[in-house]
C-alpha positions as CSV (number, residue, x, y, z in Angstrom):
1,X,73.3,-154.9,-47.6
2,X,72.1,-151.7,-49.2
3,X,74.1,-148.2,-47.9
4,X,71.1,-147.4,-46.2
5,X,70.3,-150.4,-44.7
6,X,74.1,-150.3,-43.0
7,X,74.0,-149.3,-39.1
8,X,75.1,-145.7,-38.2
9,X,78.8,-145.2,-36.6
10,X,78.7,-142.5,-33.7
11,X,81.2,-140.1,-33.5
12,X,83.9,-139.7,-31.0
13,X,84.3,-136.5,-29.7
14,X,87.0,-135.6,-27.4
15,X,86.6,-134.2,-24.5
16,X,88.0,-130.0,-24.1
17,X,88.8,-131.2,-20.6
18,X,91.5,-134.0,-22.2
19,X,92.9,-131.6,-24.7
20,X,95.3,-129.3,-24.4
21,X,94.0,-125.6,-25.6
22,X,96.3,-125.3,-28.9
23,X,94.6,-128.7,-29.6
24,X,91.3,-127.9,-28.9
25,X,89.1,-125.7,-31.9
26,X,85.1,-124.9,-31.2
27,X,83.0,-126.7,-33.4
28,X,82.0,-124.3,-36.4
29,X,85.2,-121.8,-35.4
30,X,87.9,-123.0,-37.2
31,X,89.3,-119.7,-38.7
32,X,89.9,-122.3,-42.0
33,X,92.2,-124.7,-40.8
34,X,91.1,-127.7,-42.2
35,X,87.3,-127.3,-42.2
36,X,87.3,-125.4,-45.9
37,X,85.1,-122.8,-44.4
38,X,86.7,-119.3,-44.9
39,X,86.7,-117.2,-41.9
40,X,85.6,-113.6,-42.2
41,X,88.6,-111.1,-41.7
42,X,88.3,-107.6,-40.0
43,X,90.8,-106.4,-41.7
44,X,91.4,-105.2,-45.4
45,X,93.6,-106.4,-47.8
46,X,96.1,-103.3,-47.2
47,X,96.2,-103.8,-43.1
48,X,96.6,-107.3,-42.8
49,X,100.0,-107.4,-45.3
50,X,101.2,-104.2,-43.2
51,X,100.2,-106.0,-39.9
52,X,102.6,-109.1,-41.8
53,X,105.4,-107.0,-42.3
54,X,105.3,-105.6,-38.7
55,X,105.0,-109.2,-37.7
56,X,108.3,-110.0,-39.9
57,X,110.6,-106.6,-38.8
58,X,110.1,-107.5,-35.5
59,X,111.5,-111.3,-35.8
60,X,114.3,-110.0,-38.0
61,X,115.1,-107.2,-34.9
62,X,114.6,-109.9,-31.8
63,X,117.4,-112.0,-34.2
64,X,120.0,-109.2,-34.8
65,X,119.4,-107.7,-31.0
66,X,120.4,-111.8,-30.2
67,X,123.5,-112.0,-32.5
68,X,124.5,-108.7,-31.0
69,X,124.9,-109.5,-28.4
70,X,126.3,-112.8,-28.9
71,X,128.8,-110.9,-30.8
72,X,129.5,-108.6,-28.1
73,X,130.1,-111.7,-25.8
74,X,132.2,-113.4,-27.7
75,X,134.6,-110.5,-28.7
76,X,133.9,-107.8,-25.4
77,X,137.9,-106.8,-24.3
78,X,139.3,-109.3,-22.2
79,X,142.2,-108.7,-19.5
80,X,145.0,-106.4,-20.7
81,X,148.4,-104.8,-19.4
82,X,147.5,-101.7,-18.4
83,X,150.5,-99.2,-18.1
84,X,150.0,-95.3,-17.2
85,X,152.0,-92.6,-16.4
86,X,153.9,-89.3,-17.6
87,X,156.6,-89.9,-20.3
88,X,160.0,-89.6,-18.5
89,X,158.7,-90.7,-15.5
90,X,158.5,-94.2,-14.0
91,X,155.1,-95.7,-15.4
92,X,152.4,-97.7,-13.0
93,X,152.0,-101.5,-14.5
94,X,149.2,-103.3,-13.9
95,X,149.8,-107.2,-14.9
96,X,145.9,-109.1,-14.8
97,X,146.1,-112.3,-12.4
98,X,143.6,-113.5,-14.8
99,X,145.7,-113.1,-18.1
100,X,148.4,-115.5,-19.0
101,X,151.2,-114.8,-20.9
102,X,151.7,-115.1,-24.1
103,X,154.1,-117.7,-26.1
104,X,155.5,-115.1,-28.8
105,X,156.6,-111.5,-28.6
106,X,154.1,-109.0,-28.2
107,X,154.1,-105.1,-28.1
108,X,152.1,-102.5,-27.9
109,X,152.7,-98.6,-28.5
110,X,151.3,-97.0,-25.4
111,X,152.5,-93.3,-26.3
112,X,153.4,-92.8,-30.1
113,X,156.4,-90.7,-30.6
114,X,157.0,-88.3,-33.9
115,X,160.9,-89.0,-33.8
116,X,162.7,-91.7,-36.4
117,X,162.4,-95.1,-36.7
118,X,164.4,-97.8,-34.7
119,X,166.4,-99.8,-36.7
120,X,169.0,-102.6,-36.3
121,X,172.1,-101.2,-34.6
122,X,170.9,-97.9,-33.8
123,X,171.5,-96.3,-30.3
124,X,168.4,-95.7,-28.0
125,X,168.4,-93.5,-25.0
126,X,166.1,-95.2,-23.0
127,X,164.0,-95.0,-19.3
128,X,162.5,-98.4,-18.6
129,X,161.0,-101.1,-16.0
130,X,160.4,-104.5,-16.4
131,X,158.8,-107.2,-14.6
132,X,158.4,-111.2,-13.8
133,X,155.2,-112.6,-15.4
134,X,154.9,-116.4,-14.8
135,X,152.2,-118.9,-15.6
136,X,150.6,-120.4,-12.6
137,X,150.7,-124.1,-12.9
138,X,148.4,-124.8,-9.9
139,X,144.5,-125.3,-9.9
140,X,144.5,-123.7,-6.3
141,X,141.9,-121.0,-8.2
142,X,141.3,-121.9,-12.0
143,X,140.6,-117.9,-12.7
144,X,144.4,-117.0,-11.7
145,X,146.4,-117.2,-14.7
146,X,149.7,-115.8,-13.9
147,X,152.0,-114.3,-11.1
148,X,153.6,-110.9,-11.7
149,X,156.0,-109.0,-9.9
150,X,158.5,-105.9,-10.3
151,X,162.2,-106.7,-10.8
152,X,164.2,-103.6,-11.6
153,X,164.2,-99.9,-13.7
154,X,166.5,-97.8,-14.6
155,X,165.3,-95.3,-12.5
156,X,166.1,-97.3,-9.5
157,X,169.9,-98.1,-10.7
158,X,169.8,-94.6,-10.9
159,X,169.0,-93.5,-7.7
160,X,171.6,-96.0,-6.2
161,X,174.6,-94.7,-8.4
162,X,173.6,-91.0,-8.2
163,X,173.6,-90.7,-12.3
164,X,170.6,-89.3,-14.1
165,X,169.2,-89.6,-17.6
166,X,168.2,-91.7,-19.8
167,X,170.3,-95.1,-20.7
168,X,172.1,-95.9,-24.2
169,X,171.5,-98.5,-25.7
170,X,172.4,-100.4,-29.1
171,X,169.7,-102.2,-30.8
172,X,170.8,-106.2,-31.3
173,X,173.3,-105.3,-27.9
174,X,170.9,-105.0,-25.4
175,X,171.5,-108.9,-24.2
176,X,167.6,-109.6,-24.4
177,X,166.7,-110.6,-27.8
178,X,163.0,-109.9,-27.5
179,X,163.4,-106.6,-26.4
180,X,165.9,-105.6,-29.6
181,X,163.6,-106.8,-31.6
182,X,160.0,-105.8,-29.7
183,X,161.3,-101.9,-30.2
184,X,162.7,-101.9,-34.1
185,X,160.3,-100.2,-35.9
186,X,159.0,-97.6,-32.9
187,X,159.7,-94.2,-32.7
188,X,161.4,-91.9,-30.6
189,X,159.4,-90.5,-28.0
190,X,157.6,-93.3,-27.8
191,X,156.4,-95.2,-24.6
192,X,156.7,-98.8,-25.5
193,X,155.1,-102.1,-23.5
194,X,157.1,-105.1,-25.1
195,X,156.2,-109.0,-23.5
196,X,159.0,-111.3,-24.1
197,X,158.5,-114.8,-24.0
198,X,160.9,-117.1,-22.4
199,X,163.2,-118.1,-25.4
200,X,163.7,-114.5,-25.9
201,X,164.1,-113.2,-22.8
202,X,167.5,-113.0,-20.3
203,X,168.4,-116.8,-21.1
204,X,170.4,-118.1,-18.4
205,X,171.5,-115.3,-17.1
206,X,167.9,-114.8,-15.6
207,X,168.3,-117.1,-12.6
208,X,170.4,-114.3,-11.3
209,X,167.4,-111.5,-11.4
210,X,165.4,-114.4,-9.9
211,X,163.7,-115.7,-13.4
212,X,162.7,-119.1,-13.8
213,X,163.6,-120.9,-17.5
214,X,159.7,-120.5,-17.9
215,X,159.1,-116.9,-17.5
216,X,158.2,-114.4,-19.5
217,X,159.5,-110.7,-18.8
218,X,157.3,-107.7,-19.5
219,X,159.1,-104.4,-20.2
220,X,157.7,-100.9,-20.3
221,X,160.4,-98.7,-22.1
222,X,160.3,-94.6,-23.0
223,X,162.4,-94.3,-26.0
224,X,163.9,-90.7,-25.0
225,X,165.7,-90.4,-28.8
226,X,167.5,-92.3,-31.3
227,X,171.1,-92.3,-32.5
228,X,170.6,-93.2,-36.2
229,X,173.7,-96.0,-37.0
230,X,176.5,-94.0,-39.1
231,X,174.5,-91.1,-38.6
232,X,176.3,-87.6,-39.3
233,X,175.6,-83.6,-39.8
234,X,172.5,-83.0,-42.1
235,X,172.9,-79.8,-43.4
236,X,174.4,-76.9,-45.3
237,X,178.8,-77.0,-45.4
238,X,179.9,-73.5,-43.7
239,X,183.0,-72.1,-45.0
240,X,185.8,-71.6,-42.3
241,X,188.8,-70.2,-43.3
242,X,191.1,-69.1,-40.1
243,X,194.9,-70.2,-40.4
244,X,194.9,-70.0,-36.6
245,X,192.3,-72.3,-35.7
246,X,192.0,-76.5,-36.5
247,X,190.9,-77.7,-39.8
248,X,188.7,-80.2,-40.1
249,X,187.9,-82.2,-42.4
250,X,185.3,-85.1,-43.2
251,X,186.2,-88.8,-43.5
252,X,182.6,-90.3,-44.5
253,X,179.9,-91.8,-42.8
254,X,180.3,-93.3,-39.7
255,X,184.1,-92.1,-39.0
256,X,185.8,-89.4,-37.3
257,X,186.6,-86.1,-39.0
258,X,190.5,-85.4,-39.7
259,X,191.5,-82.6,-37.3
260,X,194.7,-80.5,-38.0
261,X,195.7,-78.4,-35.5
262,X,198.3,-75.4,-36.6
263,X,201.1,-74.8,-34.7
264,X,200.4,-71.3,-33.5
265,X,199.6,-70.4,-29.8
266,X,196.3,-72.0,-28.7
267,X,193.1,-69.0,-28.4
268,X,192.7,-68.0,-25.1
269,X,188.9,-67.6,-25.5
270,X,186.5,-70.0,-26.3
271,X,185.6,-70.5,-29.7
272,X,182.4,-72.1,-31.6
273,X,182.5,-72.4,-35.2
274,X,179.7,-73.8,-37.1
275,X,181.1,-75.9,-39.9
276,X,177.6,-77.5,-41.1
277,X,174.4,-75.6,-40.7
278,X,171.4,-77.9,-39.6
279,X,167.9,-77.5,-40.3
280,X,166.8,-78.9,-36.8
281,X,165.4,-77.4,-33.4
282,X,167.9,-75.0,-31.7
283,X,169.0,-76.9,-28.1
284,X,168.1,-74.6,-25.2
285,X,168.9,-75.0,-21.6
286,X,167.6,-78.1,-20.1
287,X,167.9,-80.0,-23.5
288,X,169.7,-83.2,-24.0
289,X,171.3,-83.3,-27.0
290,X,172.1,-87.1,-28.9
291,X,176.0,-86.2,-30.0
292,X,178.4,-87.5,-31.8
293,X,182.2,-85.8,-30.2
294,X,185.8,-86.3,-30.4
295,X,187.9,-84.5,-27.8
296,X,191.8,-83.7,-28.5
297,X,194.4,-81.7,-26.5
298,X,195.6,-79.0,-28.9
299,X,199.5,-79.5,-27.6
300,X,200.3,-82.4,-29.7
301,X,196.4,-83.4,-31.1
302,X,196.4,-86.5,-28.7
303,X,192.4,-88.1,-28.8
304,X,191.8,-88.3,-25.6
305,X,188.3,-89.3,-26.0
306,X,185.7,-90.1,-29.2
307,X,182.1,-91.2,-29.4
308,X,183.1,-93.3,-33.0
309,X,185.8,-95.4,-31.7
310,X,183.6,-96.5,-29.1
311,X,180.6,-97.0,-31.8
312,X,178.1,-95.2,-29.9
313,X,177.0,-91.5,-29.5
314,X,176.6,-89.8,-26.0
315,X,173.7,-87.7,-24.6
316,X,174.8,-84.9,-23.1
317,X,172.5,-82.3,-20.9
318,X,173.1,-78.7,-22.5
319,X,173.1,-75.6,-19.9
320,X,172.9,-77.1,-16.7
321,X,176.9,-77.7,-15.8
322,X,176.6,-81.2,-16.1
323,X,179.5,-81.5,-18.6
324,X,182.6,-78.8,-19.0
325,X,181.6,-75.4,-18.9
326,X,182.3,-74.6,-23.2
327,X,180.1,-77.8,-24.3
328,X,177.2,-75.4,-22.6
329,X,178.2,-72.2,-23.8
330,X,179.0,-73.6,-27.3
331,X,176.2,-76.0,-27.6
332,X,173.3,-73.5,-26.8
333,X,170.9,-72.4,-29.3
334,X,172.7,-75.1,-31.8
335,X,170.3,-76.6,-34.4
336,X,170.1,-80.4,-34.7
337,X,171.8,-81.6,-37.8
338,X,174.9,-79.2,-37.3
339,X,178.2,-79.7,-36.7
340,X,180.3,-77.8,-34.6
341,X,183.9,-77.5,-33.3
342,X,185.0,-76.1,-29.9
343,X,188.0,-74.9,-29.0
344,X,187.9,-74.4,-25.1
345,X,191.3,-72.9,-23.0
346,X,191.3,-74.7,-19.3
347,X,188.8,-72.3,-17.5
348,X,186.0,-73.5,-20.1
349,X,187.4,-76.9,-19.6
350,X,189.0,-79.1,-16.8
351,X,190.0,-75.8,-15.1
352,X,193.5,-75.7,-13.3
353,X,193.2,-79.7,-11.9
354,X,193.1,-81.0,-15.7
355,X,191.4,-84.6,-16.0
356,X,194.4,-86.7,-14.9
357,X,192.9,-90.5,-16.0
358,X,192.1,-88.3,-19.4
359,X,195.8,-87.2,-19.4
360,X,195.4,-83.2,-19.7
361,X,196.6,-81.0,-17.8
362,X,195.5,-77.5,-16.1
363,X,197.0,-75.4,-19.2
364,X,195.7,-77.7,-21.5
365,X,193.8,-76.0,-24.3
366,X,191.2,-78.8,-25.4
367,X,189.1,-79.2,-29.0
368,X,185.9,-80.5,-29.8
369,X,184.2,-81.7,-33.3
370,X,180.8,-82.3,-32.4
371,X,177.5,-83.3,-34.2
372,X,174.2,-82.9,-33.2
373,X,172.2,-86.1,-34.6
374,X,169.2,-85.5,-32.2
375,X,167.3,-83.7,-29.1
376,X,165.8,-86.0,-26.4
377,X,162.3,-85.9,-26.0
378,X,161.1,-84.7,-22.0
């Protein structure tokens, strides 16, 4: 059959009613998609590639504004331990229900201090609380995560037994492993938050404080000032050259300075010799003073006291009459790093009653050898 000879096919056209409108192009309008007609533009050359890159800065900004806040999602703060409050003073914990505790140590300087280092074996004077933090185990309510609750401070203990002051105490000694090793490193006058986990915590002496096996503890300790181990006067030797006064001389770090008393009549004045010259702050009134001391009765040179045979230095107030009246008179306006010996007749000591359990009496003449290692921060 010849080609034109062969019946015509009619078209199908669709029906605009049965197509959807992205479907659906006027005949003769099809802006050259697919019909090989080219569509006149309204715009030049120049405005159509800026309109493109309009198009394309606003897709990149719709995508970062996305992953932003995506990001912010994923890494917004969560629950934290929130601890606030004057240094010295009993802090306010706040323990989130919703946060659980944590299987290893964790701390967290809350207040940095300028003092030194904590190191292994060093003597802190410290304030502190600490508290229960347990995981909840029921699905009672899925968003609580733990239990908290106050056990003890030393402000507290304090209040009970009338003292006042910070606490010593020696770092790898404390009995609580997590919290010996949770503070080496800080500073003194630091404010420290330090969450123990279980195997580091009171062991079994916790069932006593009402601790279960699985308990964390969380601590929140003001590291007042630091008694450096072996620690002893920094400063510049003072020459001392009285025939009627002690000698003393220095056995290395660590140990107790040799003290000779003559045997001539005891002074019956107090007297404060400076035998090393610190470079330190002077202690005023109100201070309290991190000391090493040895106390002997100048009738026979018996020791009747020392802070190096019991391995750990004292903090003493200065010029408030909470120790003999010569430690305050010969201890103000002292620099830290010194070393210092007092001799003190009884009315700048024990007065006319002595210190019986210290075995001196009313007319006992008493000498100190004291170093100031530090000042406590207020």
């Amino acid at each position: 059959m010849a080609e034109d000879d062969k019946p015509a096919v009619k078209a199908k056209i669709p029906n605009a009613k049965n197509i959807r409108s992205p479907e659906f192009t006027p005949h003769g309008i099809s802006a050259g998609r697919g019909s090989g007609l080219n569509r006149p533009s309204g715009l030049t050359a120049a405005q159509a590639r800026k309109r493109r890159i309009a198009t394309i800065a606003g897709i990149v900004v719709a995508v970062l504004a996305i992953a932003g806040g995506v990001t912010y999602y994923v890494t917004r703060p969560g629950p934290k331990i929130e601890v606030s409050g004057k240094f010295g003073s009993e802090s306010k914990v706040k323990i989130p229900a919703k946060l659980a505790p944590a299987k290893s140590l964790k701390t967290r300087t809350v207040i940095k201090g300028s003092g030194p280092a904590i190191a292994e074996g060093d003597t802190m004077f410290v304030q502190y609380s600490f508290y229960q933090w347990a995981k909840k185990t029921d699905d009672d309510d899925s968003k609580k995560k733990s239990t908290s609750k106050k056990i003890g401070s030393s402000y507290e203990q304090q209040s009970q037994s009338g003292s006042s002051g910070p606490q010593a105490l020696t770092v790898g000694k404390s009995g609580v492993k997590g919290l010996d090793k949770g503070l080496v490193g800080k500073t003194a006058g630091s404010r420290v938050l330090v969450e123990v986990p279980p195997s580091m915590g009171f062991g079994d002496q916790g069932s006593q404080l009402g601790l279960g096996k699985n308990d964390s503890v969380v601590f929140v300790v003001d590291v007042a000032a630091v008694g450096k181990k072996n620690a002893g006067p920094q400063g510049a030797p003072q020459k001392l050259d009285d025939k009627n006064l002690p000698k003393v001389e220095d056995q290395g770090a660590g140990k107790a300075p040799k003290v000779t008393i003559p045997k001539v009549d005891a002074p019956s004045k107090l007297q404060a010799k400076t035998l090393v010259q610190g470079t330190g702050p002077a202690l005023a009134k109100g201070d309290a003073a991190v000391v090493n001391y040895q106390g002997q009765i100048w009738k026979g040179g018996k020791v009747f006291d020392s802070s190096w045979k019991n391995a750990q230095p004292a903090l003493f107030p200065i010029g408030t009459g909470a120790t003999v009246p010569g430690f305050d008179k010969g201890l103000t306006g002292v620099k830290v790093g010194s070393r210092v010996m007092l001799v003190l007749p009884p009315a700048e000591g024990y007065g006319k009653n002595g210190n019986s359990q210290a075995g001196i009496k009313g007319t006992d003449t008493l000498v100190f050898v004291v170093d100031i290692l530090a000042k406590a921060r207020k």
